[in-house]
C-alpha positions in Angstrom: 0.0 0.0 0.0 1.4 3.3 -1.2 2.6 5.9 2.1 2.7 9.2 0.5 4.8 11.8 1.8 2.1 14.3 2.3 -0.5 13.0 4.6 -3.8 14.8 3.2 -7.1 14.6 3.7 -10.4 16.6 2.5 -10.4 17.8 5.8 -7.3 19.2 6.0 -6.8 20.1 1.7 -6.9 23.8 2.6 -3.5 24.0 4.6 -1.7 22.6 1.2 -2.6 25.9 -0.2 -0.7 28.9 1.2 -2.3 31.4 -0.8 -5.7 30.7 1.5 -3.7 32.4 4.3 -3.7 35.5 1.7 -6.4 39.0 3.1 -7.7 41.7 0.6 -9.4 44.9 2.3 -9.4 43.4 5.5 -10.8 39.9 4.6 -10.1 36.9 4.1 -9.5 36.1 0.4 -12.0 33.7 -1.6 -10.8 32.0 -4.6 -13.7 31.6 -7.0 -11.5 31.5 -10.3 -10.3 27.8 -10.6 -11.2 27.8 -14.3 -8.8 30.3 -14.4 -6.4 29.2 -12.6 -5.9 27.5 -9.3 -3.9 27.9 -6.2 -0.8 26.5 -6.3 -0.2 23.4 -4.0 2.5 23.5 -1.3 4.3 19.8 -2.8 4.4 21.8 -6.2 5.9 25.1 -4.3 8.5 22.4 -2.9 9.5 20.7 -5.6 9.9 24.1 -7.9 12.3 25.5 -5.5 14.2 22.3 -3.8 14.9 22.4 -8.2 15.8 25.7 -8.3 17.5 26.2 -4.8 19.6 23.1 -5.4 21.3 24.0 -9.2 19.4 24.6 -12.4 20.6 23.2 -15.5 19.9 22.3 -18.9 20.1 18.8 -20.2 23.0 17.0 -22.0 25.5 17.8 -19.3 28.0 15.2 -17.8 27.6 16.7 -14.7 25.3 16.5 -11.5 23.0 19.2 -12.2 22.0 18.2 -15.5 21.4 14.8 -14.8 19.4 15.5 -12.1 17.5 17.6 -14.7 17.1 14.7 -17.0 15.6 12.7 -13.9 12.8 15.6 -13.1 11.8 15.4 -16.5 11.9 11.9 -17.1 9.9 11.1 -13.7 7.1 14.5 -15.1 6.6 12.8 -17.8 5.5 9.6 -16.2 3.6 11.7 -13.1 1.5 13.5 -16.2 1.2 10.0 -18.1 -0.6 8.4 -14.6 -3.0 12.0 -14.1 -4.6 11.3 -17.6 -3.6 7.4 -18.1 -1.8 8.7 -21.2 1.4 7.7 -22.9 5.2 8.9 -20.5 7.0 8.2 -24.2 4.5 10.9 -25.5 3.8 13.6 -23.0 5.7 16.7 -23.4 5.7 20.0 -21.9 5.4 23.8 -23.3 4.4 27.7 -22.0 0.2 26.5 -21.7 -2.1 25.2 -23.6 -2.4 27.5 -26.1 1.6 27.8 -27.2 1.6 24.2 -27.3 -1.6 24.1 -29.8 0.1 26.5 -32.5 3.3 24.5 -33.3 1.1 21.4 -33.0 -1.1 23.2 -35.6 1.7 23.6 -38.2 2.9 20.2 -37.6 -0.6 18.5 -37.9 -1.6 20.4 -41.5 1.7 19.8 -42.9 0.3 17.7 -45.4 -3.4 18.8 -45.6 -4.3 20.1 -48.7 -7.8 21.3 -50.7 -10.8 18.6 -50.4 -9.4 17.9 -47.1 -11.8 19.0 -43.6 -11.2 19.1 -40.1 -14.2 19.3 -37.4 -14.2 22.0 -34.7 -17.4 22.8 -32.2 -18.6 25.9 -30.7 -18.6 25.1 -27.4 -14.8 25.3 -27.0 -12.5 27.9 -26.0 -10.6 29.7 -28.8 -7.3 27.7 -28.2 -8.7 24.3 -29.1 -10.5 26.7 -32.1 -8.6 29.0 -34.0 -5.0 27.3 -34.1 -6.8 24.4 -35.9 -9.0 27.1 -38.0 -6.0 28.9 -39.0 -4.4 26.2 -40.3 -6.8 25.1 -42.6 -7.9 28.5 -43.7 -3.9 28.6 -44.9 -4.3 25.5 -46.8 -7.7 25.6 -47.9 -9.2 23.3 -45.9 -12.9 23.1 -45.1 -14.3 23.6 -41.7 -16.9 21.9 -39.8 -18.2 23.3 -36.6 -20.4 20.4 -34.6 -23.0 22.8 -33.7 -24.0 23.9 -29.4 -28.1 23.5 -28.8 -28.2 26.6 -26.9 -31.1 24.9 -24.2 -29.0 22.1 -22.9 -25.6 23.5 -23.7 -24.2 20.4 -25.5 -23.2 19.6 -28.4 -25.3 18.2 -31.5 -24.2 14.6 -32.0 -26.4 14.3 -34.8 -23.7 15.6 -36.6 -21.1 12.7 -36.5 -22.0 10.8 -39.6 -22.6 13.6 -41.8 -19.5 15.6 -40.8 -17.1 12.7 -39.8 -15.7 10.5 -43.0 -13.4 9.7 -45.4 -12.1 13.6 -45.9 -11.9 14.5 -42.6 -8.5 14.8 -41.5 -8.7 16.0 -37.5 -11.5 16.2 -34.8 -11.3 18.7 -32.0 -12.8 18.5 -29.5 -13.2 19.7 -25.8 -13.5 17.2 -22.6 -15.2 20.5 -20.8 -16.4 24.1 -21.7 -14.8 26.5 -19.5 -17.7 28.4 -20.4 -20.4 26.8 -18.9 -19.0 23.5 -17.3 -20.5 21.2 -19.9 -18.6 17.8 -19.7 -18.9 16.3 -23.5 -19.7 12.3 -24.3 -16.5 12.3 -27.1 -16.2 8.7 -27.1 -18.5 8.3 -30.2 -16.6 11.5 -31.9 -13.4 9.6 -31.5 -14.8 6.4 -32.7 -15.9 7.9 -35.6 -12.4 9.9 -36.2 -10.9 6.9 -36.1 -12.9 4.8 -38.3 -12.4 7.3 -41.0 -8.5 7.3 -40.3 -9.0 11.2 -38.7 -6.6 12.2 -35.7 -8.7 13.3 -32.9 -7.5 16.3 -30.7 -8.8 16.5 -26.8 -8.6 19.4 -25.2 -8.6 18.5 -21.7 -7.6 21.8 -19.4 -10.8 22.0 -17.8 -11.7 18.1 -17.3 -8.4 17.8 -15.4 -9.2 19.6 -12.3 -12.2 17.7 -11.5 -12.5 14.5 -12.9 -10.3 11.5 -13.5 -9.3 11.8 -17.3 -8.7 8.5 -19.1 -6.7 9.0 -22.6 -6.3 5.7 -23.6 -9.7 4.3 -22.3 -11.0 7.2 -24.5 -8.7 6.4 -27.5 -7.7 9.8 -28.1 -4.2 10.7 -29.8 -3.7 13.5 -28.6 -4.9 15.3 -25.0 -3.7 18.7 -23.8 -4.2 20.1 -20.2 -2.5 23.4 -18.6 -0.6 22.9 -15.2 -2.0 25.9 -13.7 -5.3 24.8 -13.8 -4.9 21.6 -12.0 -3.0 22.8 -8.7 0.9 23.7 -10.6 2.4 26.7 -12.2 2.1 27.9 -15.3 2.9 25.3 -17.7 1.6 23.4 -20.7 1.8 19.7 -21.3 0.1 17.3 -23.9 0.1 13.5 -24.4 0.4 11.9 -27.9 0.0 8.6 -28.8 4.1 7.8 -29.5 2.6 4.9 -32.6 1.6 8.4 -34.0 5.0 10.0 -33.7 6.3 8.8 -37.1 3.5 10.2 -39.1 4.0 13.9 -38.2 7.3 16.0 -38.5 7.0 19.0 -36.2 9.4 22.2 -37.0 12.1 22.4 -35.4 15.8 23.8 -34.7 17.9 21.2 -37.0 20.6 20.3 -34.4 17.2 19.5 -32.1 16.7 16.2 -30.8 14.9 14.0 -33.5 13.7 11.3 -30.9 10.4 11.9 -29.1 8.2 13.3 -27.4 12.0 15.6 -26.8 11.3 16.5 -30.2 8.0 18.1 -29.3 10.0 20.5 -27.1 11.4 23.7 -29.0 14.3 25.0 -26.8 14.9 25.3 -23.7 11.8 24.3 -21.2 10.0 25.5 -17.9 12.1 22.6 -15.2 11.4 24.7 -12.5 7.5 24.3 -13.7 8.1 20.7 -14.8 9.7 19.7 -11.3 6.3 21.1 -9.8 4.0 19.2 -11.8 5.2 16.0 -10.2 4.5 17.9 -7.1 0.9 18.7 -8.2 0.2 14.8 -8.9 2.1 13.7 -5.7 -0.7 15.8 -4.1 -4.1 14.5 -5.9 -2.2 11.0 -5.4 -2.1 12.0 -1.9 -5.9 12.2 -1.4 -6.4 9.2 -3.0 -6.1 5.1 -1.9 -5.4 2.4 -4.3 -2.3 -0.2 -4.9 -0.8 1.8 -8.2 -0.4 5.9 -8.7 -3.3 5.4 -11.1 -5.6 3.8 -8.8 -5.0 6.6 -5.8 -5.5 9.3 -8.5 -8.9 8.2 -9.6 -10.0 7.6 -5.9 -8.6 11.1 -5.7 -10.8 12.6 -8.1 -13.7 10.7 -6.7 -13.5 12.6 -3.4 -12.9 15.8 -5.4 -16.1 15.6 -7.4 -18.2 14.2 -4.3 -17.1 17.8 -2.5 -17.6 19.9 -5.4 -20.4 19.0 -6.7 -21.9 19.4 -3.5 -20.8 23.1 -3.4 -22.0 23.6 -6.7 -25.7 22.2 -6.3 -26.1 24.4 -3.1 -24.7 27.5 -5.3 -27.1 26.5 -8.7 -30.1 26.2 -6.0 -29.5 29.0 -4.5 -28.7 31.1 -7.0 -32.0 30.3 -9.3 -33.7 31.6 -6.2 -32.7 34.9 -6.9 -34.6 37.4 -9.0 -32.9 38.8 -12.3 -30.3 35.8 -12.3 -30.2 33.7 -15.5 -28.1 30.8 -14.8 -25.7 29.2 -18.1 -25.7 25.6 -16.8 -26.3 21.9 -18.1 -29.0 20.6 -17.2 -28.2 18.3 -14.3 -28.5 14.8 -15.9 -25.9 16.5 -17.6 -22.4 15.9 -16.6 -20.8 19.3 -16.2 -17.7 20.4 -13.8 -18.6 22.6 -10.9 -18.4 25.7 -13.0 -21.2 27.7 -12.6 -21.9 30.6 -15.3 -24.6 33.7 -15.0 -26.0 36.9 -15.6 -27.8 39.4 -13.8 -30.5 41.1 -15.7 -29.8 45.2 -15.4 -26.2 44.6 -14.6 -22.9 44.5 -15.8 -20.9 41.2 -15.1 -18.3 43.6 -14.7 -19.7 45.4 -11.9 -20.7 42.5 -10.1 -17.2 41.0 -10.1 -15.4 44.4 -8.9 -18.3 44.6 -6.3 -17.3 41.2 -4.8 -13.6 42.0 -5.0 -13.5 45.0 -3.3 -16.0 44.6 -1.0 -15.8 41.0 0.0 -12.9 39.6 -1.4 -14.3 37.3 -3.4 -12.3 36.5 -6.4 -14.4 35.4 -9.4 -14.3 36.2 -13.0 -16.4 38.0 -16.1 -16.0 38.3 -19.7 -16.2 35.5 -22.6 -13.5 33.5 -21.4 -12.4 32.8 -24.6 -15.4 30.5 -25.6 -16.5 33.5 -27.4 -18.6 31.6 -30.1 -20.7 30.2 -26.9 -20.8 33.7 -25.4 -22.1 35.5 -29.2 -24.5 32.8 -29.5 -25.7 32.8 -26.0 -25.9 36.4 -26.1 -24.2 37.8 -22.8 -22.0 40.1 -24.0 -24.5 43.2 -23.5 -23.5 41.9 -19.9 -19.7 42.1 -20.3 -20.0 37.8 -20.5 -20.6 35.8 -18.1 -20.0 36.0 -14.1 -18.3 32.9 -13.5 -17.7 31.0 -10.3 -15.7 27.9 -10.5 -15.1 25.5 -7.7 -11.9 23.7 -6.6 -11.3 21.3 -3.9 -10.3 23.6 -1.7 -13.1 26.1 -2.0 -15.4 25.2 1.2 -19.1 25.3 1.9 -19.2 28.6 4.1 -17.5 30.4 1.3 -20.6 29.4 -1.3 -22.5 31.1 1.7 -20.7 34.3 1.8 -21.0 34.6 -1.8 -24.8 33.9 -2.0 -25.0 36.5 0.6 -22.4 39.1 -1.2 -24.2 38.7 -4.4 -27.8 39.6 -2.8 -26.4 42.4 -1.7 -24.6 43.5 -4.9 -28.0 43.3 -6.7 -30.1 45.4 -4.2 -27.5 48.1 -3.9 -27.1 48.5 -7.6 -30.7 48.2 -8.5 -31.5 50.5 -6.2 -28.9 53.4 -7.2 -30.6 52.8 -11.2 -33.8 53.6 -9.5 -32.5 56.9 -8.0 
């Protein structure tokens, strides 16, 4: 039976994160902007600076420094392989999700050509979007977007025979909107990709803070997450199926390493960053109980989605209580992540967020998040977007309180000074 080196417990999550200690205008801070970014854990704080208290160095040296290097890289890779069951010979790392996408972009469409398509959706954000659109618009591909039914906020999956076939060269697709917390079926997107020889594209970012992501039960080549959001710094990493390797040449410095997933990795890397993201894992592992990594990790994400889904129901009840609130959530047979997505009829997103920041330290975000397709469609930009809370495992109960009770009194006071 594994003995991590943290003891941890859902009880006790919230001293793992020093940033909770932090006070704004005389009040204790509360971190509603997971989908954002999340707190940093204390194993990740540890491992970043034991890396770059003890020597930094960049790899191919015959000395300590650089092997040790080699060995913080070698182990991230496996730590990132075990979060999302993916592939250690495939995972590399890069600035975030988004920096990672473009070259992957170029490297992907290297051989597309006109009469070829690639499917995209509207329910994602712009990174797992435009790279891909942008690529095909260079090389005159065609582009199909697998529509959003704007009632239930999923995709239409009446779409996958008639966009999915023999042309299509790349489906991709989003595990979870950051938008509006919508966690999508893509098993029978994938199945389909594959069937008609397509390469199929997950973007994973927001799926990896809450739930227990499974690449190869999934059958996806590729899946890309951001460390930031799941408890690290800021940091990129994908997996890639390594039997897939040989069929894509990404650009690259000539003297670069031609052996992968090293190949992937354009200059020098984050190690500092990579060294915490074993940290971030050794803490979910932490949580969790099981005889491998991967078992405690899934037993991990069990416990986190029992807590935050129990935050989140209180916080959608609560909030549809309220007069002039339109929430932008599944429905709850629905899968979705506890991110909760509104609007306030008569005011600004904007002016709700500063209100709870300044006056009650409560940290969430507004704006399109960069799922702006969703947010046209939806229509909330007369609002400034969405107002967004989103839950992480160390966001507590009382705090979902203190936010009900902020918001209330947001509304009246603003409503009332339109009035006057």
């Amino acid at each position: 039976m594994h003995n991590p080196t943290i003891q941890v417990t859902m009880a006790n999550i919230r001293d793992q994160f020093p940033s909770l200690k932090r006070t704004y205008n005389g009040r204790q801070v509360v971190y509603f902007d997971g989908p954002g970014g999340t707190q940093m854990c204390q194993p990740a704080i540890t491992r970043m600076m034991n890396y770059i208290e003890n020597g930094m160095a960049n790899l191919d040296g015959l000395f300590a420094t650089s092997k040790e290097t080699e060995a913080i890289l070698t182990q991230a890779r496996d730590d990132i392989a075990s979060l999302i069951n993916g592939y250690k010979d495939g995972v590399f790392f890069g600035n975030n999700m988004t920096s990672l996408a473009y070259p992957i972009s170029r490297m992907l469409s290297r051989n597309w050509g006109a009469g070829d398509e690639i499917v995209v959706t509207e329910l994602d954000h712009s990174a797992n979007v435009d790279p891909w659109v942008q690529a095909a618009e260079e090389k005159g591909v065609k582009i199909q977007r697998i529509p959003v039914h704007t009632g239930s906020l999923t995709l239409d999956d009446s779409v996958i025979e008639t966009m999915i076939h023999s042309r299509t060269k790349a489906v991709f697709l989003g595990l979870a909107s950051n938008g509006v917390g919508t966690i999508n079926d893509v098993k029978p997107y994938i199945d389909a990709a594959k069937a008609a020889g397509a390469i199929t594209v997950i973007d994973a970012v927001q799926a990896i803070p809450h739930i227990a992501v499974d690449q190869q039960g999934l059958g996806a080549d590729l899946v890309l997450g951001s460390g930031y959001k799941v408890f690290g710094p800021h940091i990129g990493f994908a997996s890639m199926n390594p039997a897939l390797f040989s069929s894509y040449q990404p650009y690259k410095l000539i003297p670069a390493s031609n052996e992968y997933p090293s190949a992937m990795e354009t200059g020098t890397i984050n190690f500092e960053g990579i060294a915490a993201m074993s940290g971030a894992v050794e803490f979910i592992e932490s949580l969790g109980e099981g005889d491998s990594k991967r078992e405690r990790i899934v037993h991990a994400y069990e416990k986190f989605e029992q807590h935050e889904q129990e935050m989140a129901s209180f916080l959608k009840e609560e909030l549809s209580k309220i007069k002039g609130v339109n929430l932008y959530v599944p429905a709850s047979q629905t899968p979705s992540t506890p991110t909760i997505s509104f609007v306030v009829e008569g005011l600004l997103s904007s002016t709700i967020s500063k209100y709870l920041a300044d006056e009650h330290s409560i940290f969430a975000g507004h704006g399109n998040f960069y799922a702006h397709q969703l947010a046209q469609k939806l229509g909330v930009m007369k609002y400034d977007g969405w107002l967004r809370v989103g839950l992480s495992p160390y966001n507590t109960l009382e705090e979902c309180e203190r936010f009900i009770d902020a918001l209330k009194e947001c509304i009246t006071i603003h409503l009332l000074k339109q009035r006057q």
